[in-house]
N, C-alpha and C positions, 0 to 999 in steps of 0.2 A: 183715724180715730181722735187724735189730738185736737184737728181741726174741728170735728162735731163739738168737742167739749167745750173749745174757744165757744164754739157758737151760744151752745146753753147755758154757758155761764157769760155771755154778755162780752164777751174779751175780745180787744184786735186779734188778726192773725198773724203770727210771729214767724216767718217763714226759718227754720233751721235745719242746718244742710250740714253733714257732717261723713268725713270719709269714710268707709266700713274698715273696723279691726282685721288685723290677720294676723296668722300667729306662727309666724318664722322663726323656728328656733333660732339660736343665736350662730348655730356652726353651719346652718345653711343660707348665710346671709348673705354671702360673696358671691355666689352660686345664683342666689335670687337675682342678687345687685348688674351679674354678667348677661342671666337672661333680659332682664327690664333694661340693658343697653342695647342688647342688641333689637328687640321692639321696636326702641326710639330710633334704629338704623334703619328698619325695615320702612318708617313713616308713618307707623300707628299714630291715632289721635292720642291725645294724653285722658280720653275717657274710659279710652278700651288699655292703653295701659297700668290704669288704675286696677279696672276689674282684672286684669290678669294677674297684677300682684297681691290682691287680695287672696284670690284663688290659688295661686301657686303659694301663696305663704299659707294657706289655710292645708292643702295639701301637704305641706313639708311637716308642717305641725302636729298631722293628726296621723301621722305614720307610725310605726312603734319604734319606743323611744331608744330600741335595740338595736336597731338602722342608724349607725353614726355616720355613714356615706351612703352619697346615692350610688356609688357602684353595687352596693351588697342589696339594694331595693330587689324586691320581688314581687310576682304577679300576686304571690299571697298576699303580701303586704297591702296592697293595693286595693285586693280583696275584702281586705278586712275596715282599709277605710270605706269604700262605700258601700259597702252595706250596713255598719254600724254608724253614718251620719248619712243625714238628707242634703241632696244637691240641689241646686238649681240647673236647669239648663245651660245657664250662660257658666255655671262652675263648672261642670262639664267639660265646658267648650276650652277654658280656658287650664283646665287639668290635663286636658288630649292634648294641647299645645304644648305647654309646658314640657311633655313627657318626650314629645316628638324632637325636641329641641335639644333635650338632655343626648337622645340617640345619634340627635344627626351629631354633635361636638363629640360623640365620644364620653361622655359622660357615665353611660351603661352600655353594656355590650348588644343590648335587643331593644329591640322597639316598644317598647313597654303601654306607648299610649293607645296599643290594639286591649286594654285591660279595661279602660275606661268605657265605662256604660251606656249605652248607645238608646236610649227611653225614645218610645214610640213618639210621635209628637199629635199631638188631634188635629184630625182633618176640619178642615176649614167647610162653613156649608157652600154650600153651592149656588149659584148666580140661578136664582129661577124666576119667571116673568111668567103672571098668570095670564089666562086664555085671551082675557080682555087685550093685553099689551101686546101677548104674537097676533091678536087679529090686526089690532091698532097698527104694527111695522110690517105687515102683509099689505096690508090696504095700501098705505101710503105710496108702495112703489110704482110710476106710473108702467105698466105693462103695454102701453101701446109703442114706446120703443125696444129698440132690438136688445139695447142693454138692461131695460128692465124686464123684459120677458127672461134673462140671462139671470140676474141676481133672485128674482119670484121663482124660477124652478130652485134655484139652489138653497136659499132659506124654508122653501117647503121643506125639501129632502131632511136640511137639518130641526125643522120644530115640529113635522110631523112623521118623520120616519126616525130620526134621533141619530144621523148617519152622521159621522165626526166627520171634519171639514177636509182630511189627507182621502178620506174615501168617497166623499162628492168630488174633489176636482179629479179623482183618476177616474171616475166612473166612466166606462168604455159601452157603447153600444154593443159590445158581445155579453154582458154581463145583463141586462137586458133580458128577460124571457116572455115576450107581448103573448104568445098563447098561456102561461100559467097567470101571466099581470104580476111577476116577481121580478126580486134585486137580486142574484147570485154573484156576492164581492167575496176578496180573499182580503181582510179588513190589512190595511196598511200598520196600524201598529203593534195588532199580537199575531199578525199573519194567521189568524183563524177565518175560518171559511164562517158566511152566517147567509143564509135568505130571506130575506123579506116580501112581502107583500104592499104590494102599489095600490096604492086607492085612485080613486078616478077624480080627484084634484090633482093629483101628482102628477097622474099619465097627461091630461090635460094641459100644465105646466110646461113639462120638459117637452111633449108634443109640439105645444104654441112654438117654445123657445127654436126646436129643431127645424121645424119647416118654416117660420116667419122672422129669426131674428141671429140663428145661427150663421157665421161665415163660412161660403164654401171652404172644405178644407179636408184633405186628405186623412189627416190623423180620425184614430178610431176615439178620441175622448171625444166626449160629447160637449165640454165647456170648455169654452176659447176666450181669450182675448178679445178685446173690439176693437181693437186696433192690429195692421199690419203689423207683422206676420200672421197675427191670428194661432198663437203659440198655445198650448193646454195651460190651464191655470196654473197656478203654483199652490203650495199646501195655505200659506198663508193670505192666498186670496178669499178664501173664504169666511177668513177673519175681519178681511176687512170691507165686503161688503156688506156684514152683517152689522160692523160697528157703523158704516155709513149709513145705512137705511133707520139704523138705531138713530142716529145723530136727527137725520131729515124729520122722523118721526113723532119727534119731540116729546121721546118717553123716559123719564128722569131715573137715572139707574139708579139714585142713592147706594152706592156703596157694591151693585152689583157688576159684574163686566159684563161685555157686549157684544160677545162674538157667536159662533156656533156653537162653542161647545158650552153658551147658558144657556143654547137654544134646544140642544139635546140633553139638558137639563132638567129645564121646564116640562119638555115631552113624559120621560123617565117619571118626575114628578108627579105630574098629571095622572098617570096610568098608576100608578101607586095611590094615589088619593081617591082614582074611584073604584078599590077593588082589587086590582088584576092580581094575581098570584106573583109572588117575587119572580117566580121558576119564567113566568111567559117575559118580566120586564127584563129580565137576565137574558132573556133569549133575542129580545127586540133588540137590547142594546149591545149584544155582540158579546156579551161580558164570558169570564170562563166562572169566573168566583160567583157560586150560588148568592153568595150575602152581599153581595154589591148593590144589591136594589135596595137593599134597608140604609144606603148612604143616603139615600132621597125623602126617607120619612122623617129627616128631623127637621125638614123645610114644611112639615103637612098639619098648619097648623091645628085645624079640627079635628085632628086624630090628637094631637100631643092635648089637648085640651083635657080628651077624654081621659088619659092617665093623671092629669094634675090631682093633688091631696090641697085638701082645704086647709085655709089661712088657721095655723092654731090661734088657742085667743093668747092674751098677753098674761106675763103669769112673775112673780117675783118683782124686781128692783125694774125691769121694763114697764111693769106695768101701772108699776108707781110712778115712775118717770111722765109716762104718758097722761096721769093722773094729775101731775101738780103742770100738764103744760096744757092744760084742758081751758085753762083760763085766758092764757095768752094769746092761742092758737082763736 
């Protein structure tokens, strides 16, 4: 805000940097001064030492002034600071510490920093690539060799069936049902059973791959190595064919990642944006929590559209502001 106001009044920028207050009583100063050396033991930088003494003296300070040692501290106490002041994140972080440190020396007899408040934190959206871009790293792969018939079933499985990458590379020909055209997996990381439905790109896919580019080979997984031994994928093979063919592709993620699981992202996405009922996306994707599809709506721009509230008009000392910059602009 500073800076806008340099701007509208014509002024250089004044850069001012100043360390944040904390307010360590005076009898917990020793006690501060022991924690903040042993920090400087551990190898902290001197930026994260800063914010922790800000925070532990902000802590010590806002305790009740009836606690004249931290031995006599209590969960109450602890209680009462944060609920009656607002944290940051990083005060948090650097409160749990603090408390942890007191216990481990001896300081208090319990572990006191299980007090400190553990705040959800927002999920981050999700890497999703519209139609245009899975067609665009589809196409690209050449499938006339053994290893790209190999990575083209597997990026299907994950951008149109939405199967995470630990359950394409274990995928076993018993799993496989060719008279109902289904996937029957016991999903590798909630060990829940889910079936799916094969479309006739997919079966086509892993068909090409198994009779034209597969390595004979004993084992029942159906994705192997290209090279001797010809061993089952690994979880994270999956990831990285998908960032390779991403790379080949020459599709600019800006800011998104590039493996399978944006690729059952974008899927998820998709099915959400034209329609399907949470309950059938929840069921495609294995999921147990009914509300896990509504993770994928905040990526669906022409719906969020539709919720938007129109621009109010400008009203007060804004809009006087706006008024006398009517001329300049």
């Amino acid at each position: 805000m500073r800076r806008l106001n340099e701007i509208l009044e014509n002024k250089l920028f004044t850069p001012c940097f100043r360390e944040a207050a904390f307010e360590c009583p005076a009898h917990f100063t020793d006690l501060l001064c022991t924690y903040l050396e042993n920090l400087a033991k551990c190898g902290l930088r001197e930026s994260t030492i800063r914010s922790r003494k800000t925070y532990a003296g902000r802590l010590l300070g806002r305790i009740p002034f009836t606690v004249k040692s931290p031995e006599k501290l209590t969960a109450a106490d602890l209680y009462s600071v944060f609920s009656k002041y607002s944290w940051p994140s990083v005060g948090f972080t650097a409160a749990r510490d603090f408390l942890r440190f007191l216990y481990k020396t001896g300081v208090t007899k319990t572990d006191l920093s299980v007090c400190v408040p553990n705040p959800p934190r927002p999920r981050s959206l999700p890497s999703v690539y519209n139609q245009d871009e899975v067609a665009l790293l589809l196409s690209s792969i050449d499938r006339e060799t053994a290893l790209g018939k190999r990575d083209y079933a597997v990026l299907m499985l994950a951008s149109h069936m939405g199967l995470r990458s630990s359950d394409i590379v274990n995928l076993s020909f018993s799993d496989i049902n060719n008279t109902d055209k289904t996937i029957d997996i016991i999903q590798v990381k909630t060990s829940q059973s889910v079936t799916l439905v094969i479309n006739s790109e997919i079966e086509e896919a892993i068909t090409d791959y198994v009779q034209n580019g597969r390595p004979a080979s004993s084992s029942d997984k159906i994705f192997l190595g290209s090279q001797a031994p010809y061993a089952p994928l690994s979880a994270a093979s999956g990831h990285a064919i998908a960032h390779r063919h991403f790379n080949r592709a020459g599709i600019s993620a800006q800011g998104r990642r590039r493996g399978t699981q944006a690729l059952r992202a974008s899927y998820a996405t998709a099915l959400v944006a034209k329609g399907v009922p949470y309950v059938v996306v929840q069921e495609a994707l294995g999921h147990d929590d009914p509300e896990s599809a509504k993770y994928y709506v905040r990526v669906d721009i022409r719906r969020l559209r539709m919720c938007a509230l129109p621009v109010p008009k400008p009203s007060g000392a804004f809009a006087v502001m706006l008024g006398d910059l009517e001329g300049v602009l």
